[in-house]
PQR file with spaces between the fields and no chain letter, atoms N, CA, C, O and H, PARSE charges and radii, in Angstrom:
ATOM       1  N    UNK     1       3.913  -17.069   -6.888 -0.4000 1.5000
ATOM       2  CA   UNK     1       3.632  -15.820   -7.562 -0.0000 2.0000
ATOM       3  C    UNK     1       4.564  -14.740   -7.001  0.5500 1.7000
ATOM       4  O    UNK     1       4.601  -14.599   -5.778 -0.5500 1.4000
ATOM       5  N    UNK     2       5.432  -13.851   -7.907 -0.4000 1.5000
ATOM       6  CA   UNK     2       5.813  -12.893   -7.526 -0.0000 2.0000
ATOM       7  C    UNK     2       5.106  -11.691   -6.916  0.5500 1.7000
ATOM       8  O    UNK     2       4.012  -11.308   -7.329 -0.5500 1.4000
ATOM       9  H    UNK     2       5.402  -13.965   -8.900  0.4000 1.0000
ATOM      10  N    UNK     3       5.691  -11.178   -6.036 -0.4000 1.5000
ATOM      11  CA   UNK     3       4.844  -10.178   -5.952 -0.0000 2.0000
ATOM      12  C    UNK     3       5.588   -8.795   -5.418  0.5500 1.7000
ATOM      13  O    UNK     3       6.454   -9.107   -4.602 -0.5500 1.4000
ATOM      14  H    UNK     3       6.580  -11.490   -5.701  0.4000 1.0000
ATOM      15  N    UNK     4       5.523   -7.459   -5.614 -0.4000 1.5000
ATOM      16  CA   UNK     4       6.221   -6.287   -5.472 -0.0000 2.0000
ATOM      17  C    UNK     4       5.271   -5.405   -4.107  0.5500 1.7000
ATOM      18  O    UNK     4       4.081   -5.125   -4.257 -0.5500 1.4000
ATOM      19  H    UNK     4       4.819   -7.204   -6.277  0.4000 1.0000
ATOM      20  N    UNK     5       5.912   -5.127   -3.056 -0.4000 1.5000
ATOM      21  CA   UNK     5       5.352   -4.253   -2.147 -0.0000 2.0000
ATOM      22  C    UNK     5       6.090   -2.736   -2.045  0.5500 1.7000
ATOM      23  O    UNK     5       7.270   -2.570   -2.351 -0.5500 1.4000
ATOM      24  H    UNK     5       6.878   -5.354   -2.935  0.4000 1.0000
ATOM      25  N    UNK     6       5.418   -1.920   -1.681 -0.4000 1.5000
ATOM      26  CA   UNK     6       5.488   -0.510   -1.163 -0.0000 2.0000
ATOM      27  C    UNK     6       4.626    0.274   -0.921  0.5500 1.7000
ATOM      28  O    UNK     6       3.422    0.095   -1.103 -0.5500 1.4000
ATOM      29  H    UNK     6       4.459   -2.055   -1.433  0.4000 1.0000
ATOM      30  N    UNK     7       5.170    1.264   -0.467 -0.4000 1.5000
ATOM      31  CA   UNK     7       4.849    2.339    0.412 -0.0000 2.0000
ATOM      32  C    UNK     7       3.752    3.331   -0.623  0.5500 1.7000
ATOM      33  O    UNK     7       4.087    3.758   -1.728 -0.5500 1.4000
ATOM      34  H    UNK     7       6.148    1.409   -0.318  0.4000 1.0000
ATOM      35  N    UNK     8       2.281    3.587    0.083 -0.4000 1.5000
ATOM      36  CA   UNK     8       1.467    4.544   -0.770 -0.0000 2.0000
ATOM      37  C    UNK     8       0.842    5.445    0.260  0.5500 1.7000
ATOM      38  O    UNK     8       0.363    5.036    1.317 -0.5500 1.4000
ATOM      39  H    UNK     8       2.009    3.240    0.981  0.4000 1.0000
ATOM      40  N    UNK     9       0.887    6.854   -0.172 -0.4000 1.5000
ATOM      41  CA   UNK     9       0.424    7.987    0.800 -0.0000 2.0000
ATOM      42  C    UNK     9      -0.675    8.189    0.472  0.5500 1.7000
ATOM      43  O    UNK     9      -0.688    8.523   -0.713 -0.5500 1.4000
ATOM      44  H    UNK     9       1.276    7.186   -1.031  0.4000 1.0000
ATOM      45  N    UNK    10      -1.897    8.158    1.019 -0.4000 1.5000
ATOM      46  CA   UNK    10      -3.158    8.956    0.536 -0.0000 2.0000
ATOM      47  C    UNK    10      -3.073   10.827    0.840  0.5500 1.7000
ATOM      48  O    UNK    10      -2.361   11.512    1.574 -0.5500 1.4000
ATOM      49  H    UNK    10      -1.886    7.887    1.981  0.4000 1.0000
ATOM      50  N    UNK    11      -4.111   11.127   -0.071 -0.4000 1.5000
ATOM      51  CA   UNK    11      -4.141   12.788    0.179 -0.0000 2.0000
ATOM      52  C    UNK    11      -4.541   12.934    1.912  0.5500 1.7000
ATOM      53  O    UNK    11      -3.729   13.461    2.672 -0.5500 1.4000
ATOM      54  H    UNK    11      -4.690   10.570   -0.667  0.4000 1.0000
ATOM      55  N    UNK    12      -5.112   12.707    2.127 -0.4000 1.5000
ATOM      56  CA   UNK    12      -5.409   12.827    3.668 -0.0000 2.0000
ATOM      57  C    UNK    12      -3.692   12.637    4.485  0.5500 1.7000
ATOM      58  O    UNK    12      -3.795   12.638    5.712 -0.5500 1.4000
ATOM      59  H    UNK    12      -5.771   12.279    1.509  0.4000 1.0000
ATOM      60  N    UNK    13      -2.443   12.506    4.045 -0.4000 1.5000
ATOM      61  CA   UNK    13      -1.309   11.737    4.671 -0.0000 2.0000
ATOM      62  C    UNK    13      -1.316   10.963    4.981  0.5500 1.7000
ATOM      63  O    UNK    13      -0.140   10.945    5.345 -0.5500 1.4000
ATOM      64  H    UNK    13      -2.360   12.505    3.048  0.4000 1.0000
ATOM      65  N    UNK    14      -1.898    9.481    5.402 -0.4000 1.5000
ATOM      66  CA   UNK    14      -1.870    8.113    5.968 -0.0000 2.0000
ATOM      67  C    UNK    14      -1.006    7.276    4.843  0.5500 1.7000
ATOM      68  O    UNK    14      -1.005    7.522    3.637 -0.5500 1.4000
ATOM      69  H    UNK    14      -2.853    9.495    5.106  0.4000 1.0000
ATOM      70  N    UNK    15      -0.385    6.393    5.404 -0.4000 1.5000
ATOM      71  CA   UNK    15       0.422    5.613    4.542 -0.0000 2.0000
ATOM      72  C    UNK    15      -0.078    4.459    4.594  0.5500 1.7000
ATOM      73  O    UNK    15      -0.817    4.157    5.531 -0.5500 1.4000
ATOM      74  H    UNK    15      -0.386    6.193    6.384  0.4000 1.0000
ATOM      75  N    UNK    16       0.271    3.443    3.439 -0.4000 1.5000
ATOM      76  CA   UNK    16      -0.578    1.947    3.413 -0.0000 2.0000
ATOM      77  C    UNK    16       0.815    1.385    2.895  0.5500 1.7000
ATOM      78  O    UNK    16       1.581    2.025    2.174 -0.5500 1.4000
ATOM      79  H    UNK    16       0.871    3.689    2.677  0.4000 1.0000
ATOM      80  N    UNK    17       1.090   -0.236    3.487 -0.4000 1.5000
ATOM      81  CA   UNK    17       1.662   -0.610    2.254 -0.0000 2.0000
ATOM      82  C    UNK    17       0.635   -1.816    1.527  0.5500 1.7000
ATOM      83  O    UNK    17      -0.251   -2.532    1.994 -0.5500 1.4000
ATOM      84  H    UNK    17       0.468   -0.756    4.073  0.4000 1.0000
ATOM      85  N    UNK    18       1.289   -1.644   -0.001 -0.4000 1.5000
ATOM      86  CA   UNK    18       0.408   -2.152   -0.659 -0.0000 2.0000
ATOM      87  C    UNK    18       1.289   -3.701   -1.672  0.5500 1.7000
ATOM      88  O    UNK    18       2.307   -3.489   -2.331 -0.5500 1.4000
ATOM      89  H    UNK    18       2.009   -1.063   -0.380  0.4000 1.0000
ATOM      90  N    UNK    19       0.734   -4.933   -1.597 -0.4000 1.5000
ATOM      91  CA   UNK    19       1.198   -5.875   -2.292 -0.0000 2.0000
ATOM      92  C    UNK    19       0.927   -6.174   -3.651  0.5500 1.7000
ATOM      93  O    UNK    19      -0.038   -6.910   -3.444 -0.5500 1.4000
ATOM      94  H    UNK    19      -0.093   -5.106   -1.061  0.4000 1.0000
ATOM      95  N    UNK    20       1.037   -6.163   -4.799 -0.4000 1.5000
ATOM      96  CA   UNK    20       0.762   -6.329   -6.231 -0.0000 2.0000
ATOM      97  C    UNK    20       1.717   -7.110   -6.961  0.5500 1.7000
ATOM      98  O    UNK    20       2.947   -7.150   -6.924 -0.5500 1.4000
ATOM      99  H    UNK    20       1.821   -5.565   -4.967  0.4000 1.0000
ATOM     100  N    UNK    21       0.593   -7.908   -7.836 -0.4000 1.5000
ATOM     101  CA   UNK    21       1.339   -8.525   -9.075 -0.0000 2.0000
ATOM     102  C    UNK    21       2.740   -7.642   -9.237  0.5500 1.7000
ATOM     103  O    UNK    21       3.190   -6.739   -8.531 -0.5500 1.4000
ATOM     104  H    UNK    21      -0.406   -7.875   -7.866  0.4000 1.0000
ATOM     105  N    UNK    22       3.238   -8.253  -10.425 -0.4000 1.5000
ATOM     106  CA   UNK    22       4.439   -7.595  -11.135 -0.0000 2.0000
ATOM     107  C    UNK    22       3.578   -7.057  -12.463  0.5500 1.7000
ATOM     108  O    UNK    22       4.126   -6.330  -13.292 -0.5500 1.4000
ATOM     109  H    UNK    22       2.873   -8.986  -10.998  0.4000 1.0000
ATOM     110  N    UNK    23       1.831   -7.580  -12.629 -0.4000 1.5000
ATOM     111  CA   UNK    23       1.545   -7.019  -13.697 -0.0000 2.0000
ATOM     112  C    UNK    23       0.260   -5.838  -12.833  0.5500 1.7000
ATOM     113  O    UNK    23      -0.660   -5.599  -13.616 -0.5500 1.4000
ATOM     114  H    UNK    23       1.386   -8.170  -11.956  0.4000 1.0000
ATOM     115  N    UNK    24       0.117   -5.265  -11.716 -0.4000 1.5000
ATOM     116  CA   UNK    24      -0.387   -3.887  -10.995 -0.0000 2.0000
ATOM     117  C    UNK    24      -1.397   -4.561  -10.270  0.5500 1.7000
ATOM     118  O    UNK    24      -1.761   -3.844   -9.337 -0.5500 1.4000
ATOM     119  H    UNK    24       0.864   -5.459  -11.080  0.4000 1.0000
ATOM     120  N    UNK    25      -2.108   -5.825  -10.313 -0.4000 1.5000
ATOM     121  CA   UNK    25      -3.015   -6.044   -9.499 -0.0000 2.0000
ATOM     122  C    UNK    25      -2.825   -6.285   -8.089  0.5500 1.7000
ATOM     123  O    UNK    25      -2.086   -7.220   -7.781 -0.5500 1.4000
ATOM     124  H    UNK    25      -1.812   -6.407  -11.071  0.4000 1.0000
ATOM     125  N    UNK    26      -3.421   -5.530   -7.095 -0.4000 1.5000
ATOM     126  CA   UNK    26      -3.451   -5.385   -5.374 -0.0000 2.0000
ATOM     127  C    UNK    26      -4.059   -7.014   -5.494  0.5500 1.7000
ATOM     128  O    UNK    26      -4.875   -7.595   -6.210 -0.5500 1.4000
ATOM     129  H    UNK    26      -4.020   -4.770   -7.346  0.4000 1.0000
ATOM     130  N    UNK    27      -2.906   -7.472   -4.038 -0.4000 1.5000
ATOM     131  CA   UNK    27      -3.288   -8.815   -3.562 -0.0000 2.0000
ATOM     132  C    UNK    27      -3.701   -8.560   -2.134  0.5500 1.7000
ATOM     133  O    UNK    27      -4.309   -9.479   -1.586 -0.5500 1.4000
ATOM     134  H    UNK    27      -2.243   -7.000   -3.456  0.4000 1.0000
ATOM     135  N    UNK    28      -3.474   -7.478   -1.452 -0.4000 1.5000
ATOM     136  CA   UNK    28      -3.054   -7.401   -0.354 -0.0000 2.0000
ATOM     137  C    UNK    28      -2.823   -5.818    0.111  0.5500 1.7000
ATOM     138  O    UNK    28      -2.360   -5.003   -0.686 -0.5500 1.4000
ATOM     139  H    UNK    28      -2.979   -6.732   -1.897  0.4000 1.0000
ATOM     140  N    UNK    29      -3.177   -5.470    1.428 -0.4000 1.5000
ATOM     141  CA   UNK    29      -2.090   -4.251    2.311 -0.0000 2.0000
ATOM     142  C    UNK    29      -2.566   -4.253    3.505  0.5500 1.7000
ATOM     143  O    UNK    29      -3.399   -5.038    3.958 -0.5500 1.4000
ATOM     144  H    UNK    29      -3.554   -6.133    2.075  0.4000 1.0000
ATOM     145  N    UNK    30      -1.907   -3.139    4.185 -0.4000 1.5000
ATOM     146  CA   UNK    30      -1.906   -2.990    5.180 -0.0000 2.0000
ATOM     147  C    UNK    30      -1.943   -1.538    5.652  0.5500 1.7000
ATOM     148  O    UNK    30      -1.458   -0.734    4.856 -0.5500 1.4000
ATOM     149  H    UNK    30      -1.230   -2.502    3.817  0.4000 1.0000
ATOM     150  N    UNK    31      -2.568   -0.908    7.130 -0.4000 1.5000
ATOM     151  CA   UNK    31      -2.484    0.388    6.991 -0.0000 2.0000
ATOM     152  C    UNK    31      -4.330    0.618    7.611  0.5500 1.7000
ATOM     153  O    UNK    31      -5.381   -0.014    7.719 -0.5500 1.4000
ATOM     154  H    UNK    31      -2.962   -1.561    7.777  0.4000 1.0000
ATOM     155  N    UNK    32      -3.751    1.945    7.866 -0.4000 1.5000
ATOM     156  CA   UNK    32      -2.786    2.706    7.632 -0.0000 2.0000
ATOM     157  C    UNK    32      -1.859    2.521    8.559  0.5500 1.7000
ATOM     158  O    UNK    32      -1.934    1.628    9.404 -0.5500 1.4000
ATOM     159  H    UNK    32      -2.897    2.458    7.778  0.4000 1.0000
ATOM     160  N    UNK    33      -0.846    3.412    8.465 -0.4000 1.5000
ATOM     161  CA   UNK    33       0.455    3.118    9.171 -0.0000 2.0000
ATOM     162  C    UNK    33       1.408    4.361    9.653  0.5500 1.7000
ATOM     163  O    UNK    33       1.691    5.271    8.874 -0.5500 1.4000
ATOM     164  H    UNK    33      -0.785    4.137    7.779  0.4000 1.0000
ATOM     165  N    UNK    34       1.869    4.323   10.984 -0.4000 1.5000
ATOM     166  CA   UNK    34       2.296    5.162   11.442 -0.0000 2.0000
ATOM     167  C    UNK    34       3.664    5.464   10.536  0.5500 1.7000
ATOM     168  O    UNK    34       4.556    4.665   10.251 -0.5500 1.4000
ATOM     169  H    UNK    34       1.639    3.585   11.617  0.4000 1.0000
ATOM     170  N    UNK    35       3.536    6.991   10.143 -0.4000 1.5000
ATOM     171  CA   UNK    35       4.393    7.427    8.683 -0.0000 2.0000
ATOM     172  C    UNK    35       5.941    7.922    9.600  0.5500 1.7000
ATOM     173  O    UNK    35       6.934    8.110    8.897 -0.5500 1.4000
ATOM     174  H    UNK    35       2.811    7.640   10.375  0.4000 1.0000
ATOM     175  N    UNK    36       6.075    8.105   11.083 -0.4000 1.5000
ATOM     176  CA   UNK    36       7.332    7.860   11.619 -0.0000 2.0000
ATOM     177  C    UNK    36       7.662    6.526   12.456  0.5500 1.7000
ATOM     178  O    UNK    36       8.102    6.743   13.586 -0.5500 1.4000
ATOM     179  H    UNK    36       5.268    7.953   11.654  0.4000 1.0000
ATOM     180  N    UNK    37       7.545    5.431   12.148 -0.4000 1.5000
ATOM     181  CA   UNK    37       7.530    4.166   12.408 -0.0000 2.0000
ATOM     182  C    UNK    37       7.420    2.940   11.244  0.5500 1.7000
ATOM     183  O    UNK    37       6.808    1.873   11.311 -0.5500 1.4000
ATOM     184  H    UNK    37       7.188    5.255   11.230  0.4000 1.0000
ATOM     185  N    UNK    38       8.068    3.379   10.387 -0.4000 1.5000
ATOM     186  CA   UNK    38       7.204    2.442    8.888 -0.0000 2.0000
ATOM     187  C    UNK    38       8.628    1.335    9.496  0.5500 1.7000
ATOM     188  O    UNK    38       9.556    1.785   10.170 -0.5500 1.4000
ATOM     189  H    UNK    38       8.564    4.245   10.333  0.4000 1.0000
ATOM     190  N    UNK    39       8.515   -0.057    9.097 -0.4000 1.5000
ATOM     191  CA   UNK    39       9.160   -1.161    9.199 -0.0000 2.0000
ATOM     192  C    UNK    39       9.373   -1.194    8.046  0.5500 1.7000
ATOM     193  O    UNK    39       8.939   -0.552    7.090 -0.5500 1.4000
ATOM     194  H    UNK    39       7.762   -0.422    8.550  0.4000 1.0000
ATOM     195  N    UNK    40      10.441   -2.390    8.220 -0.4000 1.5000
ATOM     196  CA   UNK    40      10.593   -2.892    6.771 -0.0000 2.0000
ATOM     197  C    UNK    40       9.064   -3.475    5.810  0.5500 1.7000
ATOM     198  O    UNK    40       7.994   -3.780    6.337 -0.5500 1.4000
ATOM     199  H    UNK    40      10.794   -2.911    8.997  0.4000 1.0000
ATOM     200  N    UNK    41       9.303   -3.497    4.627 -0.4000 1.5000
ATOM     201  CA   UNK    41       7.836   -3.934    4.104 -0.0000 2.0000
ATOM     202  C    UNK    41       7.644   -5.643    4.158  0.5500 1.7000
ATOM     203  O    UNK    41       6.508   -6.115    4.212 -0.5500 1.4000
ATOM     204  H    UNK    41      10.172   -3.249    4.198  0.4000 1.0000
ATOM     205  N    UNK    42       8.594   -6.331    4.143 -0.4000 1.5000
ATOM     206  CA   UNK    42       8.559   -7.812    4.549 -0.0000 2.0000
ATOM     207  C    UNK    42       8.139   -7.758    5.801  0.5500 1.7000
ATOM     208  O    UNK    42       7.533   -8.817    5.970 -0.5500 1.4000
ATOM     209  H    UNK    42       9.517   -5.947    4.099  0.4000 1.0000
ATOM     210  N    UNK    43       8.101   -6.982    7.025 -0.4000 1.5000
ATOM     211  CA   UNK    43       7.501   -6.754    8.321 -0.0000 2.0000
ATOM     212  C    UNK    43       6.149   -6.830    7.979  0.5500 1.7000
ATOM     213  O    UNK    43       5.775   -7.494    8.946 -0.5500 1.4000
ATOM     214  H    UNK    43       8.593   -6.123    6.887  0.4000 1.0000
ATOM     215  N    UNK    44       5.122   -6.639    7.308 -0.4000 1.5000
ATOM     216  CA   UNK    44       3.369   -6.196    7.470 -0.0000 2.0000
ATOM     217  C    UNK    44       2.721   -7.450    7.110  0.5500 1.7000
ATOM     218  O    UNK    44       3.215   -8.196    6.264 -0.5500 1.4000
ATOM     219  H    UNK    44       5.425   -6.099    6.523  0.4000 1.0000
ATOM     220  N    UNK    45       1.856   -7.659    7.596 -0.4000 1.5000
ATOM     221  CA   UNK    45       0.591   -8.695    7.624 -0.0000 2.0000
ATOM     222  C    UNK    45      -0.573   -8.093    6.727  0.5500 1.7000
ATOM     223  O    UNK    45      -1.602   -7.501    7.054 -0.5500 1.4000
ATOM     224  H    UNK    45       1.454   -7.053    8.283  0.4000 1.0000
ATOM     225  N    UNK    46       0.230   -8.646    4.765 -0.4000 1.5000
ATOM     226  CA   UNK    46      -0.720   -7.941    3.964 -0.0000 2.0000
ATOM     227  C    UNK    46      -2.184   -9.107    4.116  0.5500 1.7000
ATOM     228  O    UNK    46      -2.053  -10.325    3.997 -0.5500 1.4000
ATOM     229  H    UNK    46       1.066   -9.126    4.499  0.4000 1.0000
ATOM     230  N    UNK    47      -3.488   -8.434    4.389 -0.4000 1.5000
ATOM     231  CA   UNK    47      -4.523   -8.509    4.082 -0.0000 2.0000
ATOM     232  C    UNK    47      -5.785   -8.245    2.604  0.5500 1.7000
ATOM     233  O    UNK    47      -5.942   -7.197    1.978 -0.5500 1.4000
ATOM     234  H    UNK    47      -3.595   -7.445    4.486  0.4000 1.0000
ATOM     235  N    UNK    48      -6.321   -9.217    2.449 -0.4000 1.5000
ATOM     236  CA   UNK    48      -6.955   -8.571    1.218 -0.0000 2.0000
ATOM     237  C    UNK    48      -8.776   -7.995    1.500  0.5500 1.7000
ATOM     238  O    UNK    48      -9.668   -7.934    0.654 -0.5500 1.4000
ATOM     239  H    UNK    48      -6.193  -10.069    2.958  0.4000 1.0000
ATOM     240  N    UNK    49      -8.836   -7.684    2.801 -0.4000 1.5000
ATOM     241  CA   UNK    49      -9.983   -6.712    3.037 -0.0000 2.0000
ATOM     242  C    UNK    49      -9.816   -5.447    2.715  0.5500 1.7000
ATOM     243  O    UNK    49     -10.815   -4.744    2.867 -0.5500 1.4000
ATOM     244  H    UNK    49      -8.111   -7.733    3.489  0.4000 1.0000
ATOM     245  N    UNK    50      -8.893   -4.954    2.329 -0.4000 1.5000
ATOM     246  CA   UNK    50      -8.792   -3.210    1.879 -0.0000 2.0000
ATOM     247  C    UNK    50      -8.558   -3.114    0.238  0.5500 1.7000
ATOM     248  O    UNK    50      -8.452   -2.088   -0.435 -0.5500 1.4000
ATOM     249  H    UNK    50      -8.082   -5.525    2.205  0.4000 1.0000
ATOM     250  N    UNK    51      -8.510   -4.513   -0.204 -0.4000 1.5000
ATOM     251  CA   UNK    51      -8.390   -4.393   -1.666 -0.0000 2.0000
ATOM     252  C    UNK    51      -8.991   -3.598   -2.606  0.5500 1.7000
ATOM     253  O    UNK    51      -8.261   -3.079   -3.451 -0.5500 1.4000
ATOM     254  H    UNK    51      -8.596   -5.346    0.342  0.4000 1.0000
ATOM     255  N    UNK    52     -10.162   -3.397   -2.634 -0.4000 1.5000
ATOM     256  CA   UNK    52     -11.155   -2.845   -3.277 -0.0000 2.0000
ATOM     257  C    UNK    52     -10.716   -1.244   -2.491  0.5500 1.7000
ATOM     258  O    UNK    52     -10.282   -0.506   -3.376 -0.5500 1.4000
ATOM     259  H    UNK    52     -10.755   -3.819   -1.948  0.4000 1.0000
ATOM     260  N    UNK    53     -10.715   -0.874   -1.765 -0.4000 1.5000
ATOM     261  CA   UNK    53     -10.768    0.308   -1.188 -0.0000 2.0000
ATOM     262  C    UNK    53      -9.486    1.077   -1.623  0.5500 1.7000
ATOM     263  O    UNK    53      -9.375    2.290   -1.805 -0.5500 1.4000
ATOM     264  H    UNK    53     -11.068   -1.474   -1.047  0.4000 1.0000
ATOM     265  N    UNK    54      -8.468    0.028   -1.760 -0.4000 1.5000
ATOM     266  CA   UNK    54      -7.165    1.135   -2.359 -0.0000 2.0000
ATOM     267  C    UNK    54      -6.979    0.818   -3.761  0.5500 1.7000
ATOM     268  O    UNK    54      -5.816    1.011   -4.117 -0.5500 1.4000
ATOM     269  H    UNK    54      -8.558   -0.957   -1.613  0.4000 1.0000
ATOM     270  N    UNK    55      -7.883    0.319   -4.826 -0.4000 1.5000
ATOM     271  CA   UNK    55      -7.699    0.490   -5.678 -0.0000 2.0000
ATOM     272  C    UNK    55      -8.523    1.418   -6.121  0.5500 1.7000
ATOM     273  O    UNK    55      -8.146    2.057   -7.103 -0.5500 1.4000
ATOM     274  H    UNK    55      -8.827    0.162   -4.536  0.4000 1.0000
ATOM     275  N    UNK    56      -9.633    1.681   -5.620 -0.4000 1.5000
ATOM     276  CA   UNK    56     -10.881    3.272   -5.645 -0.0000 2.0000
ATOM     277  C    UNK    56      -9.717    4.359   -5.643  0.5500 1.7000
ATOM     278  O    UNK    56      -9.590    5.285   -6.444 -0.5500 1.4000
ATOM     279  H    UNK    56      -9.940    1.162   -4.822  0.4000 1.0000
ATOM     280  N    UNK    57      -8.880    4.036   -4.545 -0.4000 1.5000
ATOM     281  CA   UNK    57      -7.937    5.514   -4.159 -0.0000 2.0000
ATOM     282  C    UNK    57      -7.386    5.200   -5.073  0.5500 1.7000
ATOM     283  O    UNK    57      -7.576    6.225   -5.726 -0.5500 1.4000
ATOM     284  H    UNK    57      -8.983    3.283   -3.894  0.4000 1.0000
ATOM     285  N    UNK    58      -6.928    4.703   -5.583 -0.4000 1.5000
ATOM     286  CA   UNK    58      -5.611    4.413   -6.791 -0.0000 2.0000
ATOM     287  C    UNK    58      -6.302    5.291   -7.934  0.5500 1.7000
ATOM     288  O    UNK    58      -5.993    6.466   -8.132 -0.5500 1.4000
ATOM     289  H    UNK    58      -6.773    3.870   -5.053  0.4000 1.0000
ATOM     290  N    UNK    59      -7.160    4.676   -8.582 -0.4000 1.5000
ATOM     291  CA   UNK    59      -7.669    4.943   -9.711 -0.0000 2.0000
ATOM     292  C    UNK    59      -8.525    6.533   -9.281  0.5500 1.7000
ATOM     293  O    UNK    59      -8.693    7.352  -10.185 -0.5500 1.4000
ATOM     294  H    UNK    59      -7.411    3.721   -8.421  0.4000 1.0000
ATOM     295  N    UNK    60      -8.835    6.729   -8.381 -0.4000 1.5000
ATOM     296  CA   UNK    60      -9.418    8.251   -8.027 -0.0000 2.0000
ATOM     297  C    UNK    60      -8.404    9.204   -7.821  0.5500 1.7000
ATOM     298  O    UNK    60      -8.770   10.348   -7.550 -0.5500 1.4000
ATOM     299  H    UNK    60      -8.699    6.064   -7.647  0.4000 1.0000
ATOM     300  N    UNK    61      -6.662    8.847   -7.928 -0.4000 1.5000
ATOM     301  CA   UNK    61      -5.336    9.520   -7.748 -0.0000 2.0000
ATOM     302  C    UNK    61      -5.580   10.306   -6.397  0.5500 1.7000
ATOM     303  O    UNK    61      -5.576   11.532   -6.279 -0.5500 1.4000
ATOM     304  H    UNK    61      -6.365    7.917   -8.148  0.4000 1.0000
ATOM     305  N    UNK    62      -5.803    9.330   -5.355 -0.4000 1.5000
ATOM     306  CA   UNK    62      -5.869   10.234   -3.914 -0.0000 2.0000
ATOM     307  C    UNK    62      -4.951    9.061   -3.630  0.5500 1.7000
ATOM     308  O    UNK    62      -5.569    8.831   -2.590 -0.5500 1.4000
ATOM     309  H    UNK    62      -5.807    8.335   -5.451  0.4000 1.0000
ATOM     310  N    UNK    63      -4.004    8.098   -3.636 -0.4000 1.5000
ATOM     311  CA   UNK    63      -3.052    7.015   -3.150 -0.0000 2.0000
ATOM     312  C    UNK    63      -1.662    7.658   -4.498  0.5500 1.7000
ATOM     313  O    UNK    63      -1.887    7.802   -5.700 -0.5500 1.4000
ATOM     314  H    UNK    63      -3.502    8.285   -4.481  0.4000 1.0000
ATOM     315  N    UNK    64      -0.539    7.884   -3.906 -0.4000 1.5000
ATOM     316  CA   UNK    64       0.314    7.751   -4.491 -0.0000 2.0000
ATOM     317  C    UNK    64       1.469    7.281   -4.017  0.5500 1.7000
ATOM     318  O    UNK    64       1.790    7.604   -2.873 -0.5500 1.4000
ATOM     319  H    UNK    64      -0.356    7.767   -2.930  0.4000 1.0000
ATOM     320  N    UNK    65       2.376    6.373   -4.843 -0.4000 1.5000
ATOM     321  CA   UNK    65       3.509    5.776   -4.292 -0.0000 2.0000
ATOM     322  C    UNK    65       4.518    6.718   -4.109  0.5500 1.7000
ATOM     323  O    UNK    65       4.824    7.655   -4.847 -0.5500 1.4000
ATOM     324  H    UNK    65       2.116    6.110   -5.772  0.4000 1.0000
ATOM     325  N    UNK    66       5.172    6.251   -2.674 -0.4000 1.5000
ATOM     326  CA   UNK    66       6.373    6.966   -2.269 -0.0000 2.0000
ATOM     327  C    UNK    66       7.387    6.299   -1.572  0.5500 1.7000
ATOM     328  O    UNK    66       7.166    5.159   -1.163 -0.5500 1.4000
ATOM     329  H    UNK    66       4.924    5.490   -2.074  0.4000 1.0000
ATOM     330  N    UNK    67       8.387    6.802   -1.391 -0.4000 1.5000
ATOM     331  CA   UNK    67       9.646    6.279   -1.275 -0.0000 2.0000
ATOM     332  C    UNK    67      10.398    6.864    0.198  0.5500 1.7000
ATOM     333  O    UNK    67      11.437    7.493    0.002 -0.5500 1.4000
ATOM     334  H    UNK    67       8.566    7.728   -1.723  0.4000 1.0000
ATOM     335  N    UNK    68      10.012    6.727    1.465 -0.4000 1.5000
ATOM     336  CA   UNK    68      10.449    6.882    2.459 -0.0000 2.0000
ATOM     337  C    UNK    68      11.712    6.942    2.843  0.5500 1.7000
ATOM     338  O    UNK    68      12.419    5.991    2.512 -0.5500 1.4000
ATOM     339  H    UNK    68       9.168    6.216    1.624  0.4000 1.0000
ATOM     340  N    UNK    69      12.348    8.094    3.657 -0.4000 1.5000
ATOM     341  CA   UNK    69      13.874    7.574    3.661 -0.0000 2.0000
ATOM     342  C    UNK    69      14.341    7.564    5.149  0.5500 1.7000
ATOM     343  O    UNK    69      15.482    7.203    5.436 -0.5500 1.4000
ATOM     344  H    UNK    69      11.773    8.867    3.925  0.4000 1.0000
């Protein structure tokens, strides 16, 4: 299965990364995560105990994707 990871900020600032289909479904993340220390995203040990919890934030628009530089 393919699958697409990155970087999501909650309103509070904490960062997660998050693993998903290519069609939006969370398999997986990790986090939160120190937002001056982020690794590469092939670096994290995605888990699927926070699944349910960042898709609440997702769909409640308190998680948004971002692009670290």
């Amino acid at each position: 299965m393919k699958t697409i990871k990155g970087f999501w900020q909650h309103t509070n600032g904490k960062i997660y990364a998050v693993e998903s289909t290519t069609f939006g479904k969370i398999v997986g993340g990790a986090g939160p995560l120190d937002g001056d220390d982020l690794r590469d995203l092939e670096d994290y040990d995605y888990k699927p105990a926070i699944i349910e919890w960042l898709q609440e934030a997702i769909d409640g628009r308190k998680l948004r994707k971002i692009n670290p530089t």
